[in-house]
TIFITI-679320 format. One line per 3 residues: number of its first residue (from 1); their letters; for each residue x, y, z of N, C-alpha, C, O. Coordinates in steps of 0.2 Angstrom, whole numbers, plus 5000, padded with zeros to 4 digits. Layout:
// residues N
NUM> a> X Y Z X Y Z X Y Z X Y Z | ...
// end
This chain:
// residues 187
1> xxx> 5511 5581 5613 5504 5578 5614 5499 5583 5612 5495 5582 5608 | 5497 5591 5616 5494 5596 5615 5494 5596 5609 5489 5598 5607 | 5499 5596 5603 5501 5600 5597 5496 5593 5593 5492 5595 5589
4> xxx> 5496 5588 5593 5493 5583 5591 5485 5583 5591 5480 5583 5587 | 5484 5584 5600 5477 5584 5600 5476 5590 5595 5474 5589 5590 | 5477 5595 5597 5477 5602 5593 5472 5602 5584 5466 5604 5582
7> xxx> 5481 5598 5581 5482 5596 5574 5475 5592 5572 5471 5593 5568 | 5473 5587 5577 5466 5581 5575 5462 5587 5577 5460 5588 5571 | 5458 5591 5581 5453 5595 5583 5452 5601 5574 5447 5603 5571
10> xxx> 5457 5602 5573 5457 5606 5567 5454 5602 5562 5449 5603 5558 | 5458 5597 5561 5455 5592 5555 5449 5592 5556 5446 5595 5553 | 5447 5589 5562 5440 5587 5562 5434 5593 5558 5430 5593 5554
13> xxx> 5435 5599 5563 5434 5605 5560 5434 5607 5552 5429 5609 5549 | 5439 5605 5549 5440 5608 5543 5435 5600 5541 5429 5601 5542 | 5435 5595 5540 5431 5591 5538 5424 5591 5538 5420 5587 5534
16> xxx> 5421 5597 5544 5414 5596 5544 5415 5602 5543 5412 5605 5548 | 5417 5609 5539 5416 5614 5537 5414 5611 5531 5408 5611 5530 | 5418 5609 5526 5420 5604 5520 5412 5603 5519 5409 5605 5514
19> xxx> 5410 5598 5523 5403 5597 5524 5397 5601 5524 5392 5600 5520 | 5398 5608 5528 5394 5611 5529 5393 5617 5521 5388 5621 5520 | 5399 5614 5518 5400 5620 5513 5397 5616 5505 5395 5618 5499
22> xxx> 5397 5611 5508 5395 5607 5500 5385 5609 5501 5382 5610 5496 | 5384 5609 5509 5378 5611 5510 5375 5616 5509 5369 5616 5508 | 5379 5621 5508 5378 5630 5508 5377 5629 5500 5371 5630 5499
25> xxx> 5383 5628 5495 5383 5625 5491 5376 5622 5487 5374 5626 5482 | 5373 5618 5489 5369 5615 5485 5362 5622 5486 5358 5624 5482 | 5362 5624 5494 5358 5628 5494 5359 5633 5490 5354 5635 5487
28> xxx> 5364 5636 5489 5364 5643 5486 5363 5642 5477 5363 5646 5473 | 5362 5636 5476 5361 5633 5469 5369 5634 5466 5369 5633 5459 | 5374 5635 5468 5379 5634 5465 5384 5625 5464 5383 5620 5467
31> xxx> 5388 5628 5457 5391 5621 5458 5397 5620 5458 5401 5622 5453 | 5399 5616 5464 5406 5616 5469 5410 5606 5468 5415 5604 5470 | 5402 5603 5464 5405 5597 5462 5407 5596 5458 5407 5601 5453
34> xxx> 5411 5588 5456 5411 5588 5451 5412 5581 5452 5414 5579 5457 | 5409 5577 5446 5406 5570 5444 5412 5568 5442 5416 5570 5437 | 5413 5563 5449 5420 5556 5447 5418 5549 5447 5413 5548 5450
37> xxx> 5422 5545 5443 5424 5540 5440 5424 5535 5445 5430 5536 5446 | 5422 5532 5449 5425 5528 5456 5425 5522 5456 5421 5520 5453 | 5430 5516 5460 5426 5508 5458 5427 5507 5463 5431 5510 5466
40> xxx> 5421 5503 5465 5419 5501 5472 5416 5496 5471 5412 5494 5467 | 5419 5491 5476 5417 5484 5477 5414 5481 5470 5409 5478 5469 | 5420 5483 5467 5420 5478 5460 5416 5482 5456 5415 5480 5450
43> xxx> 5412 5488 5457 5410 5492 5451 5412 5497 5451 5415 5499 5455 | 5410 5503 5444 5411 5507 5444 5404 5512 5445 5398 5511 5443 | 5407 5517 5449 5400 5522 5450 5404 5528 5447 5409 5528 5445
46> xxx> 5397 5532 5448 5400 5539 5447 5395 5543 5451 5389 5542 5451 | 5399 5548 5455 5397 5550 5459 5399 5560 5459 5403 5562 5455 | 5395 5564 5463 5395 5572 5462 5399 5574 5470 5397 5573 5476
49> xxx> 5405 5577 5469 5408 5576 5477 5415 5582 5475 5419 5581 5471 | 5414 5588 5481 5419 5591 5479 5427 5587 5480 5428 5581 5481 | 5431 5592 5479 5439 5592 5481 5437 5593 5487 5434 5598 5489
52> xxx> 5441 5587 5493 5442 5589 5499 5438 5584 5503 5438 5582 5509 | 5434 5582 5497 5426 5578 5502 5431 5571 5506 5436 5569 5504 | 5427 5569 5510 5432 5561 5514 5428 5556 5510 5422 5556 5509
55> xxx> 5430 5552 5509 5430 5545 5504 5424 5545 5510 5419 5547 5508 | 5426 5542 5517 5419 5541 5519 5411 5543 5519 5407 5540 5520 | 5411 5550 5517 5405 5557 5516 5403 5551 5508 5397 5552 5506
58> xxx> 5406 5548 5506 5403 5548 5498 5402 5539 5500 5399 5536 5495 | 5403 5535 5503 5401 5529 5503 5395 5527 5509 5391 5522 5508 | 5394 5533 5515 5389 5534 5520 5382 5537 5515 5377 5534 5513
61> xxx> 5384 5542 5514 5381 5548 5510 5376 5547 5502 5370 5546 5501 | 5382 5547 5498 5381 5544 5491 5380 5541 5490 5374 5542 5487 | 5383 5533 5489 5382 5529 5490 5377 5522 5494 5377 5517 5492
64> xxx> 5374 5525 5499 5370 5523 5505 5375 5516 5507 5372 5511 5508 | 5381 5515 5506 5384 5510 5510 5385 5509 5516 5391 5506 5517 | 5381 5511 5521 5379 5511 5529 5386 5506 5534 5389 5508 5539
67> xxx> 5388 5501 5531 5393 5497 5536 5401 5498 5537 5405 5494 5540 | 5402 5506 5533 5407 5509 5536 5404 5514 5539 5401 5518 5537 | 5407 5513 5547 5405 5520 5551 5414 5524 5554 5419 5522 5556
70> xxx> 5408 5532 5555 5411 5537 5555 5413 5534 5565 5409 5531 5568 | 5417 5535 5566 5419 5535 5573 5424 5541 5575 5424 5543 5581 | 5427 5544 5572 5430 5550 5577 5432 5554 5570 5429 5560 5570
73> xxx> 5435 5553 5567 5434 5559 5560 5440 5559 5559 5442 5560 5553 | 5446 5559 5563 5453 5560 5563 5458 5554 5562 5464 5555 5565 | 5456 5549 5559 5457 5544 5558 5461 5540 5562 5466 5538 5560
76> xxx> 5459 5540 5569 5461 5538 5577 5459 5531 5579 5462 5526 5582 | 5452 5532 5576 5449 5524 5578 5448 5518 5575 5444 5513 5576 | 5452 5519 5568 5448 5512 5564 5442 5512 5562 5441 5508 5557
79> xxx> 5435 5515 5565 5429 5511 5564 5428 5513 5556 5423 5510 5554 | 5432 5519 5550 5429 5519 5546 5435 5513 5542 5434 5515 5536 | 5437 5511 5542 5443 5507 5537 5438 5504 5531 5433 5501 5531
82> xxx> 5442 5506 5527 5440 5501 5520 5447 5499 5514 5452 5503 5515 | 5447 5496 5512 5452 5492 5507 5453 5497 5503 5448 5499 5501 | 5459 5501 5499 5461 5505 5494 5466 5502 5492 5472 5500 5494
85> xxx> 5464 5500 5486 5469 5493 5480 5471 5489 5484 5477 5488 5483 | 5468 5487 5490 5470 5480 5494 5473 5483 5500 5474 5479 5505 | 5474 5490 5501 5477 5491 5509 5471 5495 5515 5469 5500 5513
88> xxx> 5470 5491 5519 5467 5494 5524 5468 5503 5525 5474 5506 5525 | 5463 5505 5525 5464 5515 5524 5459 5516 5528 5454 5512 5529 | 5460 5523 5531 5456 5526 5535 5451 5532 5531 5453 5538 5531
91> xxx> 5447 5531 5529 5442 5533 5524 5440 5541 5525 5438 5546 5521 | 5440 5542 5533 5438 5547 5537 5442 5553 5534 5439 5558 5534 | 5449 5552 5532 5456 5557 5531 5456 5554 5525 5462 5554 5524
94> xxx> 5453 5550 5519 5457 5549 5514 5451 5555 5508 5445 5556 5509 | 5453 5557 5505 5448 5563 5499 5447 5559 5495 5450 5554 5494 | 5443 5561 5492 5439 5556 5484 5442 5557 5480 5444 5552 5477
97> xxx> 5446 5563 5478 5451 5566 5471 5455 5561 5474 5461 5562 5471 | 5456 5557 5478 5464 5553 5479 5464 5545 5478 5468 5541 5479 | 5456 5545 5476 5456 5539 5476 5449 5537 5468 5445 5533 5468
100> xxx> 5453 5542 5464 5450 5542 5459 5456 5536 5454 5462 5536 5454 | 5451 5530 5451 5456 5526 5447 5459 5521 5451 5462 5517 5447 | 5459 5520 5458 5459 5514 5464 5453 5509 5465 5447 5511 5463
103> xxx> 5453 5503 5467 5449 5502 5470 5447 5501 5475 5450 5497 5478 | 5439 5503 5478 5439 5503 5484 5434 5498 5487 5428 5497 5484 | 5436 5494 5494 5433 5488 5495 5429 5491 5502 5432 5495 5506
106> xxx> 5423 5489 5503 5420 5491 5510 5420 5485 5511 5422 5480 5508 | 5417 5485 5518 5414 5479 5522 5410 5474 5519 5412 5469 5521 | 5404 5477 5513 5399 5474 5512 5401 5469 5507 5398 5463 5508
109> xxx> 5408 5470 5501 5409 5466 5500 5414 5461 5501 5415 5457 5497 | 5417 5462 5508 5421 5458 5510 5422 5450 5508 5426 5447 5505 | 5416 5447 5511 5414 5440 5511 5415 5438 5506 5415 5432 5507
112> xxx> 5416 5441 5500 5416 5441 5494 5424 5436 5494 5423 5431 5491 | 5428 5438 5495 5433 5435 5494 5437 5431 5501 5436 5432 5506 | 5440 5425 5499 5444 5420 5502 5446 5422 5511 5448 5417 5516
115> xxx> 5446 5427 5512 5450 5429 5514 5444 5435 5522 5443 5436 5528 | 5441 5437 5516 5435 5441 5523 5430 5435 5524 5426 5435 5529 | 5429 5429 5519 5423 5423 5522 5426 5420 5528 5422 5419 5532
118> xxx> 5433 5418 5528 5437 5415 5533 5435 5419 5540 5433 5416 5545 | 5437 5425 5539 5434 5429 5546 5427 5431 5546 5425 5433 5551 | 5423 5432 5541 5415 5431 5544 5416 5425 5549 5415 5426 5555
121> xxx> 5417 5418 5545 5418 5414 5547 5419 5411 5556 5415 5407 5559 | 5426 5416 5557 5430 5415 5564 5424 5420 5567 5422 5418 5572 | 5422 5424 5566 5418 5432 5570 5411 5426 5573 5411 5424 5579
124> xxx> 5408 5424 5568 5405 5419 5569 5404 5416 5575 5401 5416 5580 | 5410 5410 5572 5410 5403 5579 5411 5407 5586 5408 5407 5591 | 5416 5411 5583 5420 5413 5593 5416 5418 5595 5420 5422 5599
127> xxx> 5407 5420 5593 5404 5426 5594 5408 5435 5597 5407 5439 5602 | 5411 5434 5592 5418 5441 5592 5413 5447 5594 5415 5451 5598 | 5407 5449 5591 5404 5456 5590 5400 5456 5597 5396 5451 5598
130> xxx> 5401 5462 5601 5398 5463 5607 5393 5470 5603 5387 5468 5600 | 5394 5475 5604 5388 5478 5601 5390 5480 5594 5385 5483 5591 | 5395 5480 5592 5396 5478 5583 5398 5485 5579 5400 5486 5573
133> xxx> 5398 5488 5585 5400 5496 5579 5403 5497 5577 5403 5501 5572 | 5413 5494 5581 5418 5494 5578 5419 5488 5572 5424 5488 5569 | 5416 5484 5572 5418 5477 5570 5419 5477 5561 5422 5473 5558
136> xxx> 5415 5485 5558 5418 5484 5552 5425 5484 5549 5428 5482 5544 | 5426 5490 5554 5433 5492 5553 5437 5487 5557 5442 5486 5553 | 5437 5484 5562 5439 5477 5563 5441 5471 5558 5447 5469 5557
139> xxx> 5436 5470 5556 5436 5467 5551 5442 5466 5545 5446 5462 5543 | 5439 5475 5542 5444 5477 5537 5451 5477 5538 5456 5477 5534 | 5452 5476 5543 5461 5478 5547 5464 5470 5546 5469 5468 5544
142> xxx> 5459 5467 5549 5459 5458 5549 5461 5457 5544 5467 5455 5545 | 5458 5457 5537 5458 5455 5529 5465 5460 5530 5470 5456 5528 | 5466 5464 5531 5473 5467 5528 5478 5463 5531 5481 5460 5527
145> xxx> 5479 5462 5537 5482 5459 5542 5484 5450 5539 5489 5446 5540 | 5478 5450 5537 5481 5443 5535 5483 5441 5529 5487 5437 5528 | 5478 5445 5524 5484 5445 5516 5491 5448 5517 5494 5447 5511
148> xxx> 5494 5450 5521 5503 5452 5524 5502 5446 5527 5502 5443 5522 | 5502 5443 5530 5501 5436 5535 5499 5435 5538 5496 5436 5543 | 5498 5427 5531 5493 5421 5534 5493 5416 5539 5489 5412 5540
151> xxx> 5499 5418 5545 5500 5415 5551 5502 5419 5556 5507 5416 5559 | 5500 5425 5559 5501 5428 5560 5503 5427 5570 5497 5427 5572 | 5507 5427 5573 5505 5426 5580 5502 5431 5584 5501 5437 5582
154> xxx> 5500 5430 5590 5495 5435 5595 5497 5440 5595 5493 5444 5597 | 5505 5442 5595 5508 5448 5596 5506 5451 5593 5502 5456 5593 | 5511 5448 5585 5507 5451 5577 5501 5454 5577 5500 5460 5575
157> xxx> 5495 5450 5579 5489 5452 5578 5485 5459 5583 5481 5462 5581 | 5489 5459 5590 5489 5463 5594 5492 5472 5590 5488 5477 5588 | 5499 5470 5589 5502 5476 5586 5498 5481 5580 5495 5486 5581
160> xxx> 5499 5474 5573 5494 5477 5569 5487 5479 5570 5485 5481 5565 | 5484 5478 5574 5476 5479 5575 5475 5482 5582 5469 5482 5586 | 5482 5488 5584 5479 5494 5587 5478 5498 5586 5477 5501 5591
163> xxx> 5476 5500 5580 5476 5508 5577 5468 5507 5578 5465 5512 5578 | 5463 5501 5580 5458 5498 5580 5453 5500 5584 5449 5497 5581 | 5449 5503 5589 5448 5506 5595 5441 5501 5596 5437 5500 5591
166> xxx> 5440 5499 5600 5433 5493 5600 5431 5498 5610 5434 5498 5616 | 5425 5500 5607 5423 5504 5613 5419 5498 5621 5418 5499 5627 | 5420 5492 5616 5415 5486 5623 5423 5483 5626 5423 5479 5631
169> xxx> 5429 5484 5623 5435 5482 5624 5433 5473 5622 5434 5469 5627 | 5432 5471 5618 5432 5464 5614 5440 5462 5610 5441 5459 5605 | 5445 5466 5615 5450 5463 5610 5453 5457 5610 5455 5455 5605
172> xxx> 5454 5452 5617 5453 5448 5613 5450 5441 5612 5452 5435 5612 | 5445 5445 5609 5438 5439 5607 5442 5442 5600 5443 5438 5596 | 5443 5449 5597 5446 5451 5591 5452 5446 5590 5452 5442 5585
175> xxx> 5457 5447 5595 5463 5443 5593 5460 5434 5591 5460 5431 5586 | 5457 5433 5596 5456 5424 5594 5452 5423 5586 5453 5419 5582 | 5447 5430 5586 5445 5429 5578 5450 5428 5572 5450 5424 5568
178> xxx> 5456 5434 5574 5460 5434 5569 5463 5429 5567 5463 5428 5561 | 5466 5424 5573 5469 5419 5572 5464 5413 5572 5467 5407 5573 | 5460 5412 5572 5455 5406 5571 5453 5408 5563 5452 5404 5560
181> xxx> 5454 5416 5560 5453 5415 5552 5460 5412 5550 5460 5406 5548 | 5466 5414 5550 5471 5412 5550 5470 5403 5549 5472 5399 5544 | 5467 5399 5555 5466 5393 5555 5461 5389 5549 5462 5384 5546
184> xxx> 5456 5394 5549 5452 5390 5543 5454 5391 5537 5453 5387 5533 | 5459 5397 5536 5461 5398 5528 5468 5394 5528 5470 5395 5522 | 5473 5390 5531 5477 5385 5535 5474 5379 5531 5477 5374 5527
187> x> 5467 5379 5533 5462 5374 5529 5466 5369 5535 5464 5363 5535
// end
């Protein structure tokens, strides 16, 4: 357990060195980026982002797509999840060079497809969001959870949707959303 917290404490450290050196970086007028190719939520960007940066730092950052948040860094909590070619990824720990040629789905456009309207939909009626700061990454776990299955039961939904951390403890007003999307898209 020691050896774990440890291994997460270094991460997090090396991640916000990572940060602090793209900073140093820009000040000292040198250049440590380099312009990638990216597609996001159905387009493609190009963005300026060393080796090593966290997928999240360029979609908060770069991109100003605000409705992935940062919650612990070591990819513990879920709150940063987003879609990488359709699987739920914790953004916090995944690098930009590794998701160069993938694509990537945030929060924003979820709605967008059959599948995240169903649970806008469920968050909705069954008022799921208490003060809402895990609920993107919620959500995204949701959509992965149920494109793997469309009926899934409470257990199902409990297992896969620990990795999840909801600080107001709403899980399950989470559980009944998941399974009230599961019903509307049932039709």
């Amino acid at each position: 357990m020691q050896v774990t917290i440890r291994a997460k404490i270094a991460t997090m450290y090396q991640s916000l060195a990572i940060r602090q050196g793209a900073v140093f970086s820009a000040i000292l007028n040198t250049e440590m980026n380099v312009t990638r190719e990216l597609k996001f939520n159905g387009q493609t960007v190009m963005v300026d982002a060393e080796d090593g940066t966290p997928l999240l730092w360029v979609i908060r950052d770069d991109l100003k797509l605000t409705g992935t948040k940062f919650g612990c860094g070591v990819a513990a909590c879920g709150a940063c999840t987003v879609h990488i070619d359709g699987q739920p990824t914790r953004s916090c720990q995944t690098y930009v060079e590794d998701v160069e040629g993938a694509e990537i789905t945030t929060i924003e456009a979820i709605g967008g497809d059959r599948i995240g309207a169903a649970i806008q939909r469920a968050w909705t009626e069954l008022d799921v969001v208490q003060c809402g700061y895990c609920q993107s990454g919620q959500i995204m776990s949701a959509a992965g959870l149920l494109s793997e299955n469309a009926r899934p039961t409470a257990e199902e939904v409990d297992q896969y949707m620990q990795g999840n951390v909801c600080r107001c403890a709403t899980y399950p007003r989470i559980r009944a959303g998941v399974l009230r999307a599961a019903e509307i898209l049932e039709g």
